[in-house]
KOLDRENGU-964428 format. One line per 3 residues: number of its first residue (from 1); their letters; for each residue x, y, z of C-alpha. Coordinates in pm, whole numbers. Layout:
NUM) A) X/Y/Z | ...
This chain:
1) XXX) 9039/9908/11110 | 9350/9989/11183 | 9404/10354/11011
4) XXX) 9127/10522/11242 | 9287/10318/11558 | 9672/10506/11431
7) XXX) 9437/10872/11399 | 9307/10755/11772 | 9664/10665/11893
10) XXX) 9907/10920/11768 | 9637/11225/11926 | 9754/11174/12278
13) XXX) 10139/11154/12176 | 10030/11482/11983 | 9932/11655/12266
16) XXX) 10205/11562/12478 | 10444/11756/12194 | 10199/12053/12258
19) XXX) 10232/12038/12634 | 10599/12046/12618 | 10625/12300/12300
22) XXX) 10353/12542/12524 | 10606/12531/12822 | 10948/12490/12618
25) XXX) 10914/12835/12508 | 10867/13015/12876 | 11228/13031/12844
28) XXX) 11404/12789/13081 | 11429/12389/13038 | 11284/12346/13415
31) XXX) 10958/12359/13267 | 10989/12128/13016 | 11123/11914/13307
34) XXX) 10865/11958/13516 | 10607/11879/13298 | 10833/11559/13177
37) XXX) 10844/11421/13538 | 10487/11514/13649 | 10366/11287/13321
40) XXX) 10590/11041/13371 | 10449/11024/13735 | 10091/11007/13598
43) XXX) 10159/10815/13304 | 10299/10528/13515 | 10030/10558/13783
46) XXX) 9735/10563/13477 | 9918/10339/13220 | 9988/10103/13496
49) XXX) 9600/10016/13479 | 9568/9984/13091 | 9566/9644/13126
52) XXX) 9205/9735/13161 | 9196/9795/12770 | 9346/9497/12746
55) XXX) 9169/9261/12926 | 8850/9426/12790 | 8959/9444/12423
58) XXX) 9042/9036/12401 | 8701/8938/12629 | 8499/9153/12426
61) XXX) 8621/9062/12087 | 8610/8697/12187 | 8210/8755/12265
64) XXX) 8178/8917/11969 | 8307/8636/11750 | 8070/8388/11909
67) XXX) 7773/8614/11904 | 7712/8626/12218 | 7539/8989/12306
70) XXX) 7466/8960/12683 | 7829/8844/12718 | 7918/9182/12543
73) XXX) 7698/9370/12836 | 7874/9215/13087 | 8223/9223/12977
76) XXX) 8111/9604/12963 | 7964/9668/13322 | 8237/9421/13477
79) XXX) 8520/9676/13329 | 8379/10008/13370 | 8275/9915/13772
82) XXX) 8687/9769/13788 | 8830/10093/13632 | 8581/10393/13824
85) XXX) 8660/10189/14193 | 9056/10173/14095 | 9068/10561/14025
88) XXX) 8887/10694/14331 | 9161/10444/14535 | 9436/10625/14336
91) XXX) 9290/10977/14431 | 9277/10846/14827 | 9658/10762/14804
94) XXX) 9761/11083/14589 | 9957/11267/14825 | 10175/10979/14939
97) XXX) 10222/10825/14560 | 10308/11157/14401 | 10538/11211/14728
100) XXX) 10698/10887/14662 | 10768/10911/14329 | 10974/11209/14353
103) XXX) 11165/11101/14569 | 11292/10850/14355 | 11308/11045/14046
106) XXX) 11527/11282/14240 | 11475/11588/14033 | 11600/11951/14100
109) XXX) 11438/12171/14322 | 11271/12383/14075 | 11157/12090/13872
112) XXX) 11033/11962/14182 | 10827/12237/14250 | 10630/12271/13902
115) XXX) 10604/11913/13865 | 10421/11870/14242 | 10226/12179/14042
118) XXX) 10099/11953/13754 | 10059/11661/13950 | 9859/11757/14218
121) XXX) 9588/11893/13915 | 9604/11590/13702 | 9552/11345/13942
124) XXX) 9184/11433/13972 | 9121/11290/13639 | 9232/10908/13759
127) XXX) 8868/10798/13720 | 8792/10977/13410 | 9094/10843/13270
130) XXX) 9088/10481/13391 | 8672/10437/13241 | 8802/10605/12874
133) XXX) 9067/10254/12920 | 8738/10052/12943 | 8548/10206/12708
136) XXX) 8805/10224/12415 | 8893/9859/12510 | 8514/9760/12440
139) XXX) 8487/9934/12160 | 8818/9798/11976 | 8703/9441/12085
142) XXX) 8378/9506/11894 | 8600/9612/11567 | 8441/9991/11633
145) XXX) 8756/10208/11594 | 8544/10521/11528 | 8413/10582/11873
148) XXX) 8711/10580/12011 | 8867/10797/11733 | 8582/11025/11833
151) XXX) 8679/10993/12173 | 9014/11070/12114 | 9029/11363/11866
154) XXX) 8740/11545/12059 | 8926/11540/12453 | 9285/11629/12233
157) XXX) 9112/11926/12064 | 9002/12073/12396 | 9330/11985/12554
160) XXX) 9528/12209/12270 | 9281/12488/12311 | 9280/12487/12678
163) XXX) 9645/12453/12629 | 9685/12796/12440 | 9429/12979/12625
166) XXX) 9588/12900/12977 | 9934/12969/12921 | 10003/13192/12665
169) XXX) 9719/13358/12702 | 9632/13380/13106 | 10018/13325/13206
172) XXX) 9867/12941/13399 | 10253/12808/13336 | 10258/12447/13386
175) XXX) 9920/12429/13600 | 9784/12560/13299 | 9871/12254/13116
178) XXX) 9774/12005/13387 | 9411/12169/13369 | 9377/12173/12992
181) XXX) 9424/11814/13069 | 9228/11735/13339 | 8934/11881/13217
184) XXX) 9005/11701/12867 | 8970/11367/13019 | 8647/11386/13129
187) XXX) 8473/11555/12822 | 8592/11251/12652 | 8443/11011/12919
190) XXX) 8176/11217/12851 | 8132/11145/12485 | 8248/10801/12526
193) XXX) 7926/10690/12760 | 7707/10884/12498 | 7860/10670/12225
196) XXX) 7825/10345/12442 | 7434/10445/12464 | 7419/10458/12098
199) XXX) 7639/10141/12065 | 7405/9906/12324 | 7071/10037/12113
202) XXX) 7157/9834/11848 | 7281/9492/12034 | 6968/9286/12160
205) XXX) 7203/9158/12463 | 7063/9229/12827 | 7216/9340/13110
208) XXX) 7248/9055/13419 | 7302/9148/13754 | 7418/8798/13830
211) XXX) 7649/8741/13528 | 7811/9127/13605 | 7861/8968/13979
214) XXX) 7934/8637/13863 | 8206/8468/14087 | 8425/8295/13850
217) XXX) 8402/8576/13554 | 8514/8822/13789 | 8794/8599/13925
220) XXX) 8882/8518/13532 | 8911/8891/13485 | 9093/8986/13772
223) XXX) 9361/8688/13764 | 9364/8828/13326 | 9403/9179/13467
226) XXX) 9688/9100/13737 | 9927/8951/13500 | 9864/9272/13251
229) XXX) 9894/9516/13552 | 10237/9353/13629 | 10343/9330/13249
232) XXX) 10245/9692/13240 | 10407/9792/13547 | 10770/9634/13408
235) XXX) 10693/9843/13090 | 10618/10187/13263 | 10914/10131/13515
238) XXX) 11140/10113/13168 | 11026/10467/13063 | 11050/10615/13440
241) XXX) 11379/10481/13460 | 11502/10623/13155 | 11354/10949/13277
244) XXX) 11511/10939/13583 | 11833/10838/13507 | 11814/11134/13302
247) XXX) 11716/11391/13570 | 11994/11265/13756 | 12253/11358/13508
250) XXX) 12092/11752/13429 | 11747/11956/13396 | 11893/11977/12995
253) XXX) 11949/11588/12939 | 11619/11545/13135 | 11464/11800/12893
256) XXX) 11600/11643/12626 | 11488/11325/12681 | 11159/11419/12741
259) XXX) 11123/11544/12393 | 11281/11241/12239 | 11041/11028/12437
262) XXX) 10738/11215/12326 | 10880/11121/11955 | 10883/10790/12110
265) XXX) 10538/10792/12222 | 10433/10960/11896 | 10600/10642/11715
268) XXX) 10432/10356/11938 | 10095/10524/11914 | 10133/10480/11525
271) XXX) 10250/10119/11579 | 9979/10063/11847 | 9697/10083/11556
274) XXX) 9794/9766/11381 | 9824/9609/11693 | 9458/9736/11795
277) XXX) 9373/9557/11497 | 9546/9255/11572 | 9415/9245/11893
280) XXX) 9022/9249/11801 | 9110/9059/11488 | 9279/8758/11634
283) XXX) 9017/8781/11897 | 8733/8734/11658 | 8885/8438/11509
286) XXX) 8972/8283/11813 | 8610/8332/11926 | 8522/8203/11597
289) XXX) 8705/7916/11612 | 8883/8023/11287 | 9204/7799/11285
292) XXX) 9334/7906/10888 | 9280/8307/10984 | 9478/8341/11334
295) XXX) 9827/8289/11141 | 9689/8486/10849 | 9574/8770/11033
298) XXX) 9892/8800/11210 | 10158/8802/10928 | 9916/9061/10742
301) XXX) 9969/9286/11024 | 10284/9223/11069 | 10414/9334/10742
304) XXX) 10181/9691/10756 | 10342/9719/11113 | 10720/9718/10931
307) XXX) 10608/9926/10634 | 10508/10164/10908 | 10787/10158/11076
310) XXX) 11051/10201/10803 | 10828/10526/10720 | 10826/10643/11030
313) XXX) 11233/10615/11070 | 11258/10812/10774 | 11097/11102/10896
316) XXX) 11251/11094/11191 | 11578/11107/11019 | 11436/11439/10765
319) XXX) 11208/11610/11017 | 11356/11494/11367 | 11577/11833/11361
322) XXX) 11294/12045/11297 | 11063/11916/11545 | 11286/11955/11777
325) XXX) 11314/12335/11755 | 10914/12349/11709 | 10908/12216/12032
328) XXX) 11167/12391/12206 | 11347/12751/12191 | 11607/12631/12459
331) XXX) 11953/12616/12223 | 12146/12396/12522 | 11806/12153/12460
334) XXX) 11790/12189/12112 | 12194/12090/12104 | 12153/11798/12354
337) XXX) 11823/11626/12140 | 12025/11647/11819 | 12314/11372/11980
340) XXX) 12045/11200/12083 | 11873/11182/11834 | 11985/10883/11619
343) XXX) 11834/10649/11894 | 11457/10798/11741 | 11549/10684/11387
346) XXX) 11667/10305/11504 | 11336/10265/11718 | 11073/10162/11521
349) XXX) 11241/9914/11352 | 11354/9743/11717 | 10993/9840/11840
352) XXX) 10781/9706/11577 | 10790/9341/11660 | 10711/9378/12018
355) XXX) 10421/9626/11958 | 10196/9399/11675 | 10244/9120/11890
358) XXX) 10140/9236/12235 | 9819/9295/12019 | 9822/8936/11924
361) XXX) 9914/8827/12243 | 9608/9025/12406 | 9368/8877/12120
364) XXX) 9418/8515/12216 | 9389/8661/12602 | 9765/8516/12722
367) XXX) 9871/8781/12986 | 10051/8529/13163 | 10290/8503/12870
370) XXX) 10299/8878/12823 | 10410/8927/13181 | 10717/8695/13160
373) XXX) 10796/8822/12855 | 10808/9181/12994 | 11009/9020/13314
376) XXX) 11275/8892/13087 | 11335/9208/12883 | 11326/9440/13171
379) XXX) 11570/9237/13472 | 11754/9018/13200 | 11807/9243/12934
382) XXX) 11750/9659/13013 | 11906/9667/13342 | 12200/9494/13312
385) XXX) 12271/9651/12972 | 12236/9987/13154 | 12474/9851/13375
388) XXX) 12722/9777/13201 | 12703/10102/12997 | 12675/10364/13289
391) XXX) 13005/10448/13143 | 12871/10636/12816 | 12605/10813/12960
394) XXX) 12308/10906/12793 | 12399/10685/12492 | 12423/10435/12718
397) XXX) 12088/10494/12851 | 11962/10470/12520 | 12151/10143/12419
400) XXX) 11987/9966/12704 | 11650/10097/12629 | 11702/9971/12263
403) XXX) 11812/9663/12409 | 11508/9614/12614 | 11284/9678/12321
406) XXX) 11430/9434/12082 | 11432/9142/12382 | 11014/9209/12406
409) XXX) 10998/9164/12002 | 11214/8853/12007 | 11059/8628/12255
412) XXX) 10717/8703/12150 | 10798/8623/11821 | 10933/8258/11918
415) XXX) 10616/8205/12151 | 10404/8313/11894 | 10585/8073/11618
418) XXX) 10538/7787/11855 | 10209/7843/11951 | 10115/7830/11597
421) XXX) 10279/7530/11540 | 10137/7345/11853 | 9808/7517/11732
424) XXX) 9725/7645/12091 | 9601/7962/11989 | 9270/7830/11942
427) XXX) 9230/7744/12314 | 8965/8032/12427 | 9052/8217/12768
């Protein structure tokens, strides 16, 4: 399961190397800027609400392990109706969020500009982008990774084209980009209800207007989706910060970093799969009531998720340069990602422990756990590394970011260890 889940993942880090390649050869890093702070922006503001994956992946998995169909409807309507009512509210409070958050990202004035540019464009695909989190989630709970590899590959491949055609080809700039994207997003929601039609043909479950509106499910999933919106807020507020402690220092560092964190992204999607298949995995057993396979399941992925990450540090290391200057034609960028680029080849090896077990953490549905786990790493561990190492920098910057990555892996490794020995896991939320 997990192979198609890494295809699904590493599309959208994909594309976000082809939005900043398209705009890093117009000729000036203030474009790549631009489009580095207006995703960071929307990437806080939409990952912010992928708890609704989450939540969705775990419940749904957990129903599918006890075989319980019209539990599978519900968890289904009950997310969908949560995710389309969240993204109209974020398109009612656009102007003053977007306003807001550059103001504290403090970029230049040009970057400013282009970024309100792509912003202002993308934002209009908040509910298109906020149902795909529901829908994937459902379909990773049932152990479908196909769909939303379908899903996926099918929105990217639109997004490249109308990438190309929009500003290369019709001069668009960066509001070229934020279209290709916008309208991406909702083919994919598109093909994503189709494939739910298809999906719910074959299930003999029923849908329940009083179950969907059921009191106590509804407060279950909301209290299960607060503690992941927080958890996920502490993680998106780590990669804003590093972006905008980068814009602060120059429009090249900030350009640079945004290419290093697309790497990043690129390198966490791949991770992500094993922990997609963790997450419906472990949530199949627990539903299951599988005591002997929730360890098991766990260490198996664990090991892939290492393998995967050694691999992936090696290339960074022999193709890191060269991406680089596929992405960019910018030589004070190109000269300012190479020193920064040893920070790329450490990372999966610090990430990979904190990645495979958020999916085992979202399997056996603890969010609470998550969330102070996220707490620690971010107030105990990133910012007062940062801190301390204002004096170096960029590196510095990096260190603490590092930091903050190996604190998530650590503690959830020592809850997890003790949960298994206590034999909690098996306690269905």
């Amino acid at each position: 399961m997990a192979w198609p889940m890494i295809l699904a993942n590493i599309s959208p880090a994909l594309i976000g190397l082809v939005d900043t390649a398209v705009v890093g050869h117009l000729g000036d890093a203030h474009y790549i800027g631009a489009v580095a702070v207006g995703a960071v922006i929307l990437s806080f503001t939409f990952t912010a609400f992928n708890f609704l994956r989450m939540t969705t992946t775990g419940l749904a998995a957990q129903a599918a392990g006890a075989g319980n169909a019209t539990r599978l409807h519900t968890v289904l309507a009950q997310a969908c109706g949560t995710a389309f009512y969240l993204g109209a509210l974020l398109l009612l409070v656009q102007v003053p969020l977007g306003a807001l958050a550059l103001r504290l990202i403090e970029p230049s004035a040009a970057v400013a500009d282009a970024a309100w540019n792509y912003y202002a464009i993308r934002i209009w695909s908040a509910p298109a982008a906020l149902v795909n989190f529901a829908l994937i989630g459902w379909f990773v709970g049932l152990g479908n990774a196909r769909a939303p590899l379908a899903m996926v590959l099918t929105a990217n491949a639109v997004n490249i084209v109308l990438d190309l055609t929009l500003v290369p080809g019709l001069g668009f700039a960066v509001k070229g980009v934020a279209w290709a994207s916008l309208i991406a997003e909702y083919v994919g929601t598109a093909l994503g209800a189709w494939l739910i039609g298809k999906e719910l043909a074959l299930r003999p479950g029923r849908w329940s207007r009083a179950a969907i509106l059921h009191l106590r499910d509804l407060y279950a999933l909301f209290s299960a989706n607060a503690a992941l919106f927080l958890r996920t807020l502490l993680l998106m507020f780590a990669f804003a910060f590093l972006t905008t402690m980068g814009a602060r220092q120059t429009d090249t560092i900030l350009a640079a970093n945004a290419i290093l964190v697309n790497l990043q992204y690129l390198m966490a999607y791949v991770l992500d799969g094993f922990a997609n298949a963790a997450e419906s995995l472990t949530g199949r057993a627990i539903g299951a009531r599988d005591s002997a396979g929730v360890g098991a399941i766990v260490h198996e992925c664990l090991i892939w998720t290492l393998a995967a990450a050694l691999a992936i540090a090696i290339i960074f290391a022999v193709a890191g340069p060269l991406a680089i200057r596929i992405v960019t034609s910018v030589p004070s960028v190109i000269e300012t990602a190479h020193r920064y680029l040893p920070w790329m080849v450490l990372s999966p090896l610090v990430c990979a422990w904190g990645f495979l077990y958020d999916g085992a953490f979202i399997g056996a549905q603890r969010p609470g756990a998550m969330f102070g786990v996220m707490l620690v790493a971010v107030v105990v561990v990133f910012l007062p590394v940062w801190w301390l190492t204002r004096g170096f920098g960029n590196h510095g910057l990096w260190f603490a970011f590092t930091a903050f990555n190996a604190a998530r892996g650590l503690q959830q490794h020592l809850i997890f260890r003790d949960w298994l020995r206590h034999g909690s896991l098996l306690e269905v939320r």
